[in-house]
Each structure stands twice: as C-alpha cells, then as structure tokens.
C-alpha positions as CSV (number, residue, x, y, z in Angstrom):
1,X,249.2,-89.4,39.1
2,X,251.9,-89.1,36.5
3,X,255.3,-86.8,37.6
4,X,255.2,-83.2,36.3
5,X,258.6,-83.6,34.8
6,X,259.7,-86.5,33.0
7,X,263.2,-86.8,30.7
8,X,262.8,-87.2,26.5
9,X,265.4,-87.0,23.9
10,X,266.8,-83.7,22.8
11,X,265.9,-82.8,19.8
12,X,268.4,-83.8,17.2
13,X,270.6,-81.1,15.3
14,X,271.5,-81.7,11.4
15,X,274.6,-83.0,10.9
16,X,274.0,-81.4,7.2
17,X,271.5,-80.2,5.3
18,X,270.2,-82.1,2.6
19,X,270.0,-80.1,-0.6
20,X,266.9,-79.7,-2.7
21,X,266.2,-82.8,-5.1
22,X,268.5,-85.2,-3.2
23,X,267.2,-87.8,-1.6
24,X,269.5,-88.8,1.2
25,X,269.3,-89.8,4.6
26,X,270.4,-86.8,7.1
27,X,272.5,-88.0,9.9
28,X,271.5,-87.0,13.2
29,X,273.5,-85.5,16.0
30,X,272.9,-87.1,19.3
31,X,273.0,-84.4,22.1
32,X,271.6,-85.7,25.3
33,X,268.3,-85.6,27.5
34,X,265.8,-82.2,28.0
35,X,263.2,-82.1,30.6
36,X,259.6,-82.1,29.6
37,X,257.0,-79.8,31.5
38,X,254.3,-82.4,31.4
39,X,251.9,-79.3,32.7
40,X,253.3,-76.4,30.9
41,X,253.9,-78.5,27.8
42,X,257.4,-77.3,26.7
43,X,260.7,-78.5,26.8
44,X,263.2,-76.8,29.8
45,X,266.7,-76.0,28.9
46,X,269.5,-77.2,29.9
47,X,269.6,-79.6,27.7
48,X,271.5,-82.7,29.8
49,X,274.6,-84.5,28.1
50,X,273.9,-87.6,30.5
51,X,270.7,-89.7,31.5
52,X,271.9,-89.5,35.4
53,X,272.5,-86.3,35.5
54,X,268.6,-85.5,33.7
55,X,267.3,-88.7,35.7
56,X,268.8,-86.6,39.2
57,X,267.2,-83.2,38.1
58,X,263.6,-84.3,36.7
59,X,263.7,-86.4,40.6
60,X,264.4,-83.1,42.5
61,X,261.8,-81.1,40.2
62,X,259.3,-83.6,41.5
63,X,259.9,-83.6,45.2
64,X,260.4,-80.3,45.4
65,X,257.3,-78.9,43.2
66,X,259.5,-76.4,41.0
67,X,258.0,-75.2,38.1
C-alpha cells in the first residue's frame, strides 16, 4: 500500500512574466518541497524550504494517520 503523504516539488513562481509576442524562456524560482495528500488529492501548505525537513514531516504524517 503506497503512504498517504508523499513530498513533490513546489510549484515554481515566475521570476518574470513573459510579455505577449516574445518568445523567451521564463526563469523559474526554486522554492522547496509541499506535501501531497495522495487521498485528498491537493497539495498541503507549508510549503518546506528543505527535503529533511519535508522528508521528517510527510514520515510523521504517515505513522501517525493525520489528515
């Protein structure tokens, strides 16, 4: 049976916004690790700046069944 919560990337911010007609590549800011709700399908906040400290969470969400 696959864990309730498991770690994915937080979704990226725009570092700018392209402008209409341009045809650019739109840098990405990297902002850490959400939880995923594999149940509830939906991300959880807080959004996690390190793996370890998402990896440490997601692990007591699973033993502890909170939801």
């Amino acid at each position: 049976m696959r864990p309730r919560f498991v770690i994915v990337p937080a979704v990226p911010t725009d570092k700018r916004s392209p402008v209409r007609g341009v045809h650019c590549a739109v840098e990405a800011i990297f902002i850490g690790f959400d939880l995923y709700d594999t149940v509830e399908k939906l991300r959880l906040a807080p959004t996690f700046n390190r793996r370890a400290d998402a990896e440490a969470e997601c692990l007591r969400r699973n033993q502890t069944g909170i939801g």
